[in-house]
C-alpha atoms as a printed R data frame, in Angstrom:
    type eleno elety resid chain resno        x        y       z
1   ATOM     1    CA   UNK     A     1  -35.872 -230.975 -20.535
2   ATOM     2    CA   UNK     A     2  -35.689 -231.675 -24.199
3   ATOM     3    CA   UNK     A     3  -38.472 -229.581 -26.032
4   ATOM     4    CA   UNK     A     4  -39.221 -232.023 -28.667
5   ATOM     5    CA   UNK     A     5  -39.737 -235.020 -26.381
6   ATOM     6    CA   UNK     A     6  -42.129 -232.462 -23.959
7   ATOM     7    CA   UNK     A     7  -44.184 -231.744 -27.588
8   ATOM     8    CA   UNK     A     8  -44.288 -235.947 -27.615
9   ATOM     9    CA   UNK     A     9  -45.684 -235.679 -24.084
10  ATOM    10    CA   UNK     A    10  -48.206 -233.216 -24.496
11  ATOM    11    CA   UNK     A    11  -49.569 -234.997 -27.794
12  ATOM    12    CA   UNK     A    12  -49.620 -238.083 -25.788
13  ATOM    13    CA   UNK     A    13  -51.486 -237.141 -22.617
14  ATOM    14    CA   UNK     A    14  -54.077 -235.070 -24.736
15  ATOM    15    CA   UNK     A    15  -54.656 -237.721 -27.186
16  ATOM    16    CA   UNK     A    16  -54.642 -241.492 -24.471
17  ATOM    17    CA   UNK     A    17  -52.338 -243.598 -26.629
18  ATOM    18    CA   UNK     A    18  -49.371 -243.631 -28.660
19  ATOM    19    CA   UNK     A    19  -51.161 -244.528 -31.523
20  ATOM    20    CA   UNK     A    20  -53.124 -241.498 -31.625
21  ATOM    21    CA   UNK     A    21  -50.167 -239.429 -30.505
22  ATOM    22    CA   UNK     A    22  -48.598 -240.444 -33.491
23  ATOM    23    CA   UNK     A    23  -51.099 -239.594 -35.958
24  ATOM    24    CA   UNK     A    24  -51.091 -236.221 -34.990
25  ATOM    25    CA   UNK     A    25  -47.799 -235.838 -34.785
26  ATOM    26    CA   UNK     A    26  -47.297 -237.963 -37.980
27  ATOM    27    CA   UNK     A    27  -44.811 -240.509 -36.306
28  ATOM    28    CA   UNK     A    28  -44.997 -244.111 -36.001
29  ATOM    29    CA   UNK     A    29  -46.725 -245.394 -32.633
30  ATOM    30    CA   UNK     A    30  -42.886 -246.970 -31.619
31  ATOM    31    CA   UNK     A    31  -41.371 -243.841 -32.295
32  ATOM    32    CA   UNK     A    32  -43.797 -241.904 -29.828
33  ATOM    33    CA   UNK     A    33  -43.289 -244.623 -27.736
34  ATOM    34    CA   UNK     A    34  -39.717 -244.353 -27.573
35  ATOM    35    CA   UNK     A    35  -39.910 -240.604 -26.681
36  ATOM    36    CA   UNK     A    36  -41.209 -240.941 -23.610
37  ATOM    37    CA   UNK     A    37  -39.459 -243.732 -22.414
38  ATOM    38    CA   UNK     A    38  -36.411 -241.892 -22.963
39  ATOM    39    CA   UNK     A    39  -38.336 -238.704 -21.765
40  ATOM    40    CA   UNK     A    40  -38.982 -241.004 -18.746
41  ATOM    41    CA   UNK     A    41  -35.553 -242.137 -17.819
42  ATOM    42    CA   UNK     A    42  -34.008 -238.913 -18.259
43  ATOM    43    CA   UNK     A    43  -36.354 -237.962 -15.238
44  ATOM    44    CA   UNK     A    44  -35.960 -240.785 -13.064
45  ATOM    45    CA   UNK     A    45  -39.963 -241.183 -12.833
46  ATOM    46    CA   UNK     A    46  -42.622 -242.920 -14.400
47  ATOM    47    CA   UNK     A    47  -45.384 -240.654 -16.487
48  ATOM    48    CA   UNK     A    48  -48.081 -242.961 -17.506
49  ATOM    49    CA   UNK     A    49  -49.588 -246.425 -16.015
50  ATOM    50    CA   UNK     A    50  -49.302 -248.669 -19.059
51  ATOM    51    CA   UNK     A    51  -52.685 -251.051 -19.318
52  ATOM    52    CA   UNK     A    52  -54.516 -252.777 -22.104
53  ATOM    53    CA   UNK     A    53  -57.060 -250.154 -23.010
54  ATOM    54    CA   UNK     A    54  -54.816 -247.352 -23.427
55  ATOM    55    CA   UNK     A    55  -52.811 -245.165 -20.978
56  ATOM    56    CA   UNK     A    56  -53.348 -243.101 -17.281
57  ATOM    57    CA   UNK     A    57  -51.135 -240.671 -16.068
58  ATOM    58    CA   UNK     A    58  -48.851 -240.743 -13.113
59  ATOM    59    CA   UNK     A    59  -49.443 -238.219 -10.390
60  ATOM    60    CA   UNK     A    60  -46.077 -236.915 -11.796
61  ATOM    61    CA   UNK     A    61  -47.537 -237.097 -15.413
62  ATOM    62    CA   UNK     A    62  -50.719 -235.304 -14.163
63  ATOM    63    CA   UNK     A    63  -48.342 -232.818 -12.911
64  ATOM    64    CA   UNK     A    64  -46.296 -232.434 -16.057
65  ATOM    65    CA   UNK     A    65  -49.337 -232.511 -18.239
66  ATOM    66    CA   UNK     A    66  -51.097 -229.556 -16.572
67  ATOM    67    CA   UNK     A    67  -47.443 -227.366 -16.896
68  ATOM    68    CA   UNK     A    68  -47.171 -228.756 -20.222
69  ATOM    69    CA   UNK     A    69  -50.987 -227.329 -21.419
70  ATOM    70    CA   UNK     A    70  -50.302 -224.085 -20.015
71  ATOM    71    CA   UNK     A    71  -47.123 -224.005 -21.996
72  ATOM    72    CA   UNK     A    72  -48.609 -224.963 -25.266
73  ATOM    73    CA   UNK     A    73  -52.194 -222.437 -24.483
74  ATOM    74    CA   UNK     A    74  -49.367 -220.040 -24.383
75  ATOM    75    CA   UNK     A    75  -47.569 -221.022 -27.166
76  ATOM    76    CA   UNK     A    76  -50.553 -220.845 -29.556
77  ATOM    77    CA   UNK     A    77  -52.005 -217.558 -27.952
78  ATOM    78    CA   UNK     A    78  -48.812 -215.679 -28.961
79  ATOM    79    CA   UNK     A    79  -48.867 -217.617 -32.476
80  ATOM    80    CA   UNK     A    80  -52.590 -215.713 -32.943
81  ATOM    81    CA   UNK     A    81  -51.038 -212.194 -31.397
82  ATOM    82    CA   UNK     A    82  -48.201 -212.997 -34.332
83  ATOM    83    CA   UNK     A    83  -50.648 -213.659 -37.081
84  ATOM    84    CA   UNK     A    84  -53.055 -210.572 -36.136
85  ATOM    85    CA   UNK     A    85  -50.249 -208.182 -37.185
86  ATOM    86    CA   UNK     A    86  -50.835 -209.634 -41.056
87  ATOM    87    CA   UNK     A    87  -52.129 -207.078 -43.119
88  ATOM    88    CA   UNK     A    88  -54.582 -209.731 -45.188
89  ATOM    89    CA   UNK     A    89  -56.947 -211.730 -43.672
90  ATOM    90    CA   UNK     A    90  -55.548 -215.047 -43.849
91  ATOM    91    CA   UNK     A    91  -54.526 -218.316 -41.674
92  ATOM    92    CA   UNK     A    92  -56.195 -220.639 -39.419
93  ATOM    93    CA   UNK     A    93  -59.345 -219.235 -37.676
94  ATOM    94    CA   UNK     A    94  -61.782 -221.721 -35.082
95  ATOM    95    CA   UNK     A    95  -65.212 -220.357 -34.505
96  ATOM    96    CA   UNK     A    96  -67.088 -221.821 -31.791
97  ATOM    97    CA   UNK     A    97  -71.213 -221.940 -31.781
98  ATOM    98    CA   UNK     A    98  -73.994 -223.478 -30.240
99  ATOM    99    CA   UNK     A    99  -74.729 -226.596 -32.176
100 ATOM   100    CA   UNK     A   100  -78.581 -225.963 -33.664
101 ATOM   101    CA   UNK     A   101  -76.883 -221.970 -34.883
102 ATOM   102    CA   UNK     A   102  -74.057 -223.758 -36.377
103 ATOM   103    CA   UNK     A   103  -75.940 -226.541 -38.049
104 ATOM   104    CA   UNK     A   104  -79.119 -224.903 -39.084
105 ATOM   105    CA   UNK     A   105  -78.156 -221.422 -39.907
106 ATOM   106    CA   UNK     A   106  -74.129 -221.108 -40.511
107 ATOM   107    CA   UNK     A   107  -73.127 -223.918 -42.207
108 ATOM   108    CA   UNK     A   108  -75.167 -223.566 -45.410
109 ATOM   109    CA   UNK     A   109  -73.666 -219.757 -45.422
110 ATOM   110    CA   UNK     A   110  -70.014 -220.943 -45.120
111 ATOM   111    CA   UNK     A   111  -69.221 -221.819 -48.784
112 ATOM   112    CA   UNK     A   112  -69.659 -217.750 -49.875
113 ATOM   113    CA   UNK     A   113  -67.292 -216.812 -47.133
114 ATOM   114    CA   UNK     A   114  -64.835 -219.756 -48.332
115 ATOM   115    CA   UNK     A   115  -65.110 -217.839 -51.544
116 ATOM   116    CA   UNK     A   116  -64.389 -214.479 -49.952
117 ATOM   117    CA   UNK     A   117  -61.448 -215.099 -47.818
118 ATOM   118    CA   UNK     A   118  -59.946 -218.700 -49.602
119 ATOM   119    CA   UNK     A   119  -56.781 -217.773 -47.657
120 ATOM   120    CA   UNK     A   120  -58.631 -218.386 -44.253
121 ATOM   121    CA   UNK     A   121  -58.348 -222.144 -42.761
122 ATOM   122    CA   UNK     A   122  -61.880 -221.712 -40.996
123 ATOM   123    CA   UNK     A   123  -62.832 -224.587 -38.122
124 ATOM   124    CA   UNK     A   124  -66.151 -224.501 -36.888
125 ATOM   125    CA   UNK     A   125  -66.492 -226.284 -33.177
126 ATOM   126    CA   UNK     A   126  -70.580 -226.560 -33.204
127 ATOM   127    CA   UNK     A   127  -70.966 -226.869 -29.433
128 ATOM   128    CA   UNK     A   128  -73.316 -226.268 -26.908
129 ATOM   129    CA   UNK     A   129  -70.320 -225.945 -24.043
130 ATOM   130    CA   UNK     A   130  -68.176 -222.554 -23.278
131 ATOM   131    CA   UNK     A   131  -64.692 -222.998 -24.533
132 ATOM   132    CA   UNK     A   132  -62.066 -220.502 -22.738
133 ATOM   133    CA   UNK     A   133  -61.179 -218.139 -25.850
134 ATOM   134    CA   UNK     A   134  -58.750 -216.821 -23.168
135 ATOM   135    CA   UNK     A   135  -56.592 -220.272 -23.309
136 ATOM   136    CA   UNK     A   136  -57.469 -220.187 -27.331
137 ATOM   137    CA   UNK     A   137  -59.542 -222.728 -27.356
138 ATOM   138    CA   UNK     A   138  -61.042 -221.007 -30.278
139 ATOM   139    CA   UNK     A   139  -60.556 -217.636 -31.372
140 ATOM   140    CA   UNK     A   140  -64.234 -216.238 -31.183
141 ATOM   141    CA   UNK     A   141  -67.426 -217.554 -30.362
142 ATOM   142    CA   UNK     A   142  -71.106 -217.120 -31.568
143 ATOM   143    CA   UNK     A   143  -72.722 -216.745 -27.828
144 ATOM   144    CA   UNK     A   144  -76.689 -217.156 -26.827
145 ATOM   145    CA   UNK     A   145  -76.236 -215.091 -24.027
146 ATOM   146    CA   UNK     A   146  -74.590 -211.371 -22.880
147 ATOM   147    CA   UNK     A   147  -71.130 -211.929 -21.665
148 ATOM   148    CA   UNK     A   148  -70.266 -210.935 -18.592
149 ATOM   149    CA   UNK     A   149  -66.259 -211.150 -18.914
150 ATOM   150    CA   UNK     A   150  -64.585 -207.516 -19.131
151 ATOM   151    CA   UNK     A   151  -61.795 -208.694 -21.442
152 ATOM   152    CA   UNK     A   152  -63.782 -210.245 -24.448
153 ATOM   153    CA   UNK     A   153  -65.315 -207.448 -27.536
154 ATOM   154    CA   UNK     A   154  -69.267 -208.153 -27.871
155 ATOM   155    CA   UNK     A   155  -70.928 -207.385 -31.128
156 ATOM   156    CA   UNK     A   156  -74.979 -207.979 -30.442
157 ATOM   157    CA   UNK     A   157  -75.819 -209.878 -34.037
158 ATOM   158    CA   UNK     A   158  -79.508 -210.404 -33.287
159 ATOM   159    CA   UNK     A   159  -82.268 -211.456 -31.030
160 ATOM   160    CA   UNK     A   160  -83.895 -215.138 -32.087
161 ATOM   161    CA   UNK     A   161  -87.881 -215.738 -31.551
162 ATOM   162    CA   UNK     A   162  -89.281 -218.467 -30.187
163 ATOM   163    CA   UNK     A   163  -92.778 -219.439 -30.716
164 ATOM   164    CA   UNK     A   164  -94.866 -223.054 -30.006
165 ATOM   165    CA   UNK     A   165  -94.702 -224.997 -33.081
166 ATOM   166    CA   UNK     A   166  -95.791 -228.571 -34.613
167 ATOM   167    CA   UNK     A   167  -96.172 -230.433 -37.900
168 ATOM   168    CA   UNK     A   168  -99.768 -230.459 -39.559
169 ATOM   169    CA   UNK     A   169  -99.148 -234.309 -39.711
170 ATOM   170    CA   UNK     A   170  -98.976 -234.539 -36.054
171 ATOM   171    CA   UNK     A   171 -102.260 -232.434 -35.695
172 ATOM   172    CA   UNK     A   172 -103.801 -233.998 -37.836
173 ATOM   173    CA   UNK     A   173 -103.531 -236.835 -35.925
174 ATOM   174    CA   UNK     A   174 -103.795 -235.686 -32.358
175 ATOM   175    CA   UNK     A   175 -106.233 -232.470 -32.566
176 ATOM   176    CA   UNK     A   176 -104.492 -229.230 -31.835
177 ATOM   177    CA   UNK     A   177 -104.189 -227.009 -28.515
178 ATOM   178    CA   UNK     A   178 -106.283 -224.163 -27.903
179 ATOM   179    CA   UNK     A   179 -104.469 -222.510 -25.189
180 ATOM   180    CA   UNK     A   180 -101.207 -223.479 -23.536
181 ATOM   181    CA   UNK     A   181 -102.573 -226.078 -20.750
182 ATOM   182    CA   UNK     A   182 -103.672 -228.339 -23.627
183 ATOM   183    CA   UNK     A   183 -100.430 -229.217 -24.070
184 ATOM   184    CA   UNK     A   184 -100.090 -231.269 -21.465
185 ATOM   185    CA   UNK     A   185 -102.382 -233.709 -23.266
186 ATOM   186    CA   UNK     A   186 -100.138 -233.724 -25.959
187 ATOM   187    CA   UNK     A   187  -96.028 -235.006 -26.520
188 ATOM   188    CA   UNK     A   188  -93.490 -232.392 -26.001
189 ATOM   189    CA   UNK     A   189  -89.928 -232.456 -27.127
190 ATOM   190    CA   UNK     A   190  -87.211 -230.508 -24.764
191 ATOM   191    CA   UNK     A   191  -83.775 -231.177 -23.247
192 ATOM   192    CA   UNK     A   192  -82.849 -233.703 -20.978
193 ATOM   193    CA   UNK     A   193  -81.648 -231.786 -17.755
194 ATOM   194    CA   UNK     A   194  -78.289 -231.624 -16.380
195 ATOM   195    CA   UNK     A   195  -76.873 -231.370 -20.132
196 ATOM   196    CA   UNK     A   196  -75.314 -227.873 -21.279
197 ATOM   197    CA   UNK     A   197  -77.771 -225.699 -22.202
198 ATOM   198    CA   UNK     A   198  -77.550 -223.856 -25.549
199 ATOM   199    CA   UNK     A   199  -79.143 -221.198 -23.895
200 ATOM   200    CA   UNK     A   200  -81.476 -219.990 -21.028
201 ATOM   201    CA   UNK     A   201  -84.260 -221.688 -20.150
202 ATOM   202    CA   UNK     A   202  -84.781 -224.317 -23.090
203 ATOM   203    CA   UNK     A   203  -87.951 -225.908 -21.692
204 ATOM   204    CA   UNK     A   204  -90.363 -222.762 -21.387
205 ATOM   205    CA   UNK     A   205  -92.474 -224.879 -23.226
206 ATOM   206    CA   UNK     A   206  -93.153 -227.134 -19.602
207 ATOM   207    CA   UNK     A   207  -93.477 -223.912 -18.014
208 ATOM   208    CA   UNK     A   208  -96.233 -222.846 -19.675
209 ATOM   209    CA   UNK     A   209  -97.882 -226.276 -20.268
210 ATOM   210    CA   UNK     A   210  -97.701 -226.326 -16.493
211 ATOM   211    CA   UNK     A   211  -95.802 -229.811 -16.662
212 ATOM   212    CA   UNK     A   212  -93.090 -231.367 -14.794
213 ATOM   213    CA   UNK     A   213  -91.376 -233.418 -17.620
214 ATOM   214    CA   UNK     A   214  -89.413 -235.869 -15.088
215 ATOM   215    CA   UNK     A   215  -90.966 -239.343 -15.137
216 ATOM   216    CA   UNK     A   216  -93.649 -238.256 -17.883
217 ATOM   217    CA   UNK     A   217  -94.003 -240.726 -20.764
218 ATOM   218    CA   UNK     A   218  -95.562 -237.957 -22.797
219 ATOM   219    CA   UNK     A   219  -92.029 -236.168 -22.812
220 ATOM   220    CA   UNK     A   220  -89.395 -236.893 -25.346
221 ATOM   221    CA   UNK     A   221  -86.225 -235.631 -24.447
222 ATOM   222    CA   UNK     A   222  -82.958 -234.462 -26.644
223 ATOM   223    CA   UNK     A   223  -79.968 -232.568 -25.681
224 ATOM   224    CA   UNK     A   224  -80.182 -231.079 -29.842
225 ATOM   225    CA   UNK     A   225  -82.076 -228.596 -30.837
226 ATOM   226    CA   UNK     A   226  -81.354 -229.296 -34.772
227 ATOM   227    CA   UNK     A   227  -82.916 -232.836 -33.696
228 ATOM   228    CA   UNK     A   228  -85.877 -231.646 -31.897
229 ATOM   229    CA   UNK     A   229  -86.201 -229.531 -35.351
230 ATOM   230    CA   UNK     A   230  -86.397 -232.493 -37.316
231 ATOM   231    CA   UNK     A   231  -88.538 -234.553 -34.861
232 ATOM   232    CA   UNK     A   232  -91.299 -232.050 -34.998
233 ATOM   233    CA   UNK     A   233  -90.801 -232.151 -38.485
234 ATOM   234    CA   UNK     A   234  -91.498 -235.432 -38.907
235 ATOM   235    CA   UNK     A   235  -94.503 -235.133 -35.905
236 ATOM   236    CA   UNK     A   236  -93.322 -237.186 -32.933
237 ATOM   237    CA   UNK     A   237  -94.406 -234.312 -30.742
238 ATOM   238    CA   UNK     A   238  -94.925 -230.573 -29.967
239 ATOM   239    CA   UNK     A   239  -91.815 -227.897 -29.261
240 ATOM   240    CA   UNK     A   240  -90.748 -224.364 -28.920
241 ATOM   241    CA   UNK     A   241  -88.482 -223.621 -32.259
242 ATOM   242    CA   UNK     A   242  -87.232 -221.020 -33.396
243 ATOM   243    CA   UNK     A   243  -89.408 -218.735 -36.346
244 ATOM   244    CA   UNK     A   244  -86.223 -218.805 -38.898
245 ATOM   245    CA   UNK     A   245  -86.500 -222.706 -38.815
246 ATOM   246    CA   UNK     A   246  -90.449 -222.653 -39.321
247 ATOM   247    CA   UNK     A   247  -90.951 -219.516 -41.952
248 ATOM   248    CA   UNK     A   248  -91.679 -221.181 -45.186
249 ATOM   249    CA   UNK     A   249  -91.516 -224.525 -43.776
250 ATOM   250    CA   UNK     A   250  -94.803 -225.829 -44.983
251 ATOM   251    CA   UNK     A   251  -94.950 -228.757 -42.726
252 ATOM   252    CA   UNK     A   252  -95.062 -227.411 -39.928
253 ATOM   253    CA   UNK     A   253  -97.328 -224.838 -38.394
254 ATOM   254    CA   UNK     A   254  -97.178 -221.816 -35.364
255 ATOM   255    CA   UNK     A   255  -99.538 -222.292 -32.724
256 ATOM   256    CA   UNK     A   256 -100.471 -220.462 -29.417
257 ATOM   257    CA   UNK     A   257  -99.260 -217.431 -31.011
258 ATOM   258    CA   UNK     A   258  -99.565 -215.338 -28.261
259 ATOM   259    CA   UNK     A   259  -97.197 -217.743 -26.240
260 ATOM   260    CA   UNK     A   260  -93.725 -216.544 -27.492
261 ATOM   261    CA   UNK     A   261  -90.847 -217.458 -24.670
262 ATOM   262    CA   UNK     A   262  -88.393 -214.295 -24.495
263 ATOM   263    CA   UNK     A   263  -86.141 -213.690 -26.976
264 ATOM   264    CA   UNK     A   264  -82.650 -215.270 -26.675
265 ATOM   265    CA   UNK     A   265  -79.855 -213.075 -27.560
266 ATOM   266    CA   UNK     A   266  -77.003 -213.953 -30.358
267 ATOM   267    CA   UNK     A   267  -73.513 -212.264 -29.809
268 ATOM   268    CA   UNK     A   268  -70.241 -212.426 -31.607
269 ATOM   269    CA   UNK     A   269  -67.047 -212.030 -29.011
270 ATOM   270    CA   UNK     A   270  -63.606 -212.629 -29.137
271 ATOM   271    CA   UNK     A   271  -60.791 -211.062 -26.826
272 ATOM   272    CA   UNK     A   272  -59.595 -208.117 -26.497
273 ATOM   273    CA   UNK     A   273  -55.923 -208.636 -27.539
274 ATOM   274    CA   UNK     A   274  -57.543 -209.849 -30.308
275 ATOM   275    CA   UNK     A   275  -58.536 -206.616 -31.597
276 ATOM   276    CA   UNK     A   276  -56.252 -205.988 -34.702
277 ATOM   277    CA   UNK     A   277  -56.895 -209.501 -36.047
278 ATOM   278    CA   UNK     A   278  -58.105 -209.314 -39.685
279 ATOM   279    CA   UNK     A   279  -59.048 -212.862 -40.245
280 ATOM   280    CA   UNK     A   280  -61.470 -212.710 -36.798
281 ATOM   281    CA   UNK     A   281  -62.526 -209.042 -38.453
282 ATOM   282    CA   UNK     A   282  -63.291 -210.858 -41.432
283 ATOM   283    CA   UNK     A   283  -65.740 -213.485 -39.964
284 ATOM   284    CA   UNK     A   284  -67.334 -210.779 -38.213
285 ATOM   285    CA   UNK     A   285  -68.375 -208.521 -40.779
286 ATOM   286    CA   UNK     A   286  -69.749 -212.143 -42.895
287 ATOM   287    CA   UNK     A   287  -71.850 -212.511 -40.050
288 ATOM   288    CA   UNK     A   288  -73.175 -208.752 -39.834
289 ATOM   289    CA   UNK     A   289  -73.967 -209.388 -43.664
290 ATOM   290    CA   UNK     A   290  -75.819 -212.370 -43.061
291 ATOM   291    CA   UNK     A   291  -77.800 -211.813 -39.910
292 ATOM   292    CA   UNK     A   292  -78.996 -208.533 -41.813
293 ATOM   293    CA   UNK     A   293  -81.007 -210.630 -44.576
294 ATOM   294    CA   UNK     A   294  -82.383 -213.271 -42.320
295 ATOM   295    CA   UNK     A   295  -85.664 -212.949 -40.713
296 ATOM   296    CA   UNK     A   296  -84.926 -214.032 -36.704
């Protein structure tokens, strides 16, 4: 089978269309095309259902596409194994982290450590899902939870507090809670259910109220905790948030102080056979720095 026409395949499947495809594989959308018509005659089957909104795989596609993947994860795993024998810290490096961490906290601290390692192409996935660092879909992650996998390193960066919080606009205008039952006269923001989690339990803030949030109008829902952030901020209701976000925040103001939800727990991890790398090293000791002068 002709390697470069499999790499046209692979690019294909992953990205729908031949457009795409081509795009990321900087060739013209006839050219990819081409490829796997040939690619498809040389095997005697057909590997996608052509229609007008883009393209499905064959049952033999689906089969070729799931060897191909497996190929490429393999490929690119012994790529990073290559690159963790340099000496300097430098290359491509993806980080993946829950989406509120990475938008609220890490991204304003990434231009210093652009600064400090220039030679490191750094991709930050902020997302609230577990990608397989095994199959290198990223090379480490920044983890609200203990992992339980024997093969990843786990470096605990710090535990994050939780405590009831609103803006003084929005008790102003609505009176505030005495004690944590009140709040179930009042609008609370959590996430919807059966989205990923960032972490465990993300609606203590029902528990406590003593609410069931399905069917109740007084509930506003979002699968972001950077956007509950800002709704609070801006006092369309009443949520747990975490005390970085609300230290020195003038706007907005602790309440119920004794009601503070169990801490969740931030971990850096990356494989084992990762070890040696100097770029993932790198990254790691930026974090230590920073979670050190930040108040969690």
């Amino acid at each position: 089978m002709d390697w470069d026409k499999l790499r046209v395949f692979h690019a294909v499947a992953e990205a729908g269309s031949f457009t795409h495809a081509g795009k990321s594989l900087n060739l013209s959308q006839s050219a990819v095309s081409r490829q796997i018509s040939t690619l498809e005659e040389s095997l005697g089957i057909k590997l996608f259902h052509r229609h007008a909104r883009g393209l499905l795989l064959t049952e033999q596609g689906d089969l070729l596409h799931k060897t191909a993947r497996d190929i490429f994860a393999s490929l690119s795993m012994i790529e990073g194994k290559l690159m963790d024998t340099r000496k300097l810290p430098e290359g491509p490096l993806r980080i993946t982290v829950a989406e509120f961490i990475g938008s609220t906290w890490l991204a304003p601290k990434l231009k210093q450590f652009r600064e400090d390692h220039p030679d490191i192409q750094l991709t930050a996935l902020l997302d609230d899902s577990i990608l397989d660092l095994g199959m290198r879909e990223a090379d480490a992650a920044i983890r609200l939870y203990k992992p339980e996998q024997p093969d990843l390193i786990q470096r605990h960066l710090t535990t994050i507090h939780f405590h009831v919080c609103g803006s003084k606009s929005y008790f102003k205008k609505h009176g505030k809670p005495d004690k944590s039952k009140d709040l179930r006269d009042h609008t609370l923001i959590g996430y919807p259910e059966n989205t990923t989690e960032p972490f465990t339990d993300p609606n203590w803030i029902f528990r406590i109220a003593g609410i069931n949030p399905e069917n109740n109008p007084n509930m506003l829902m979002m699968n972001s905790l950077n956007a509950i952030h800002r709704a609070v901020m801006t006092g369309a209701g009443i949520a747990a948030l975490p005390d970085y976000l609300v230290k020195g925040n003038k706007d907005l103001e602790t309440i119920l102080p004794k009601a503070e939800r169990p801490g969740v727990e931030m971990y850096f991890v990356y494989p084992e056979e990762r070890r040696k790398s100097q770029r993932i090293a790198a990254f790691r000791d930026f974090l230590l720095e920073n979670i050190s002068a930040t108040e969690f």
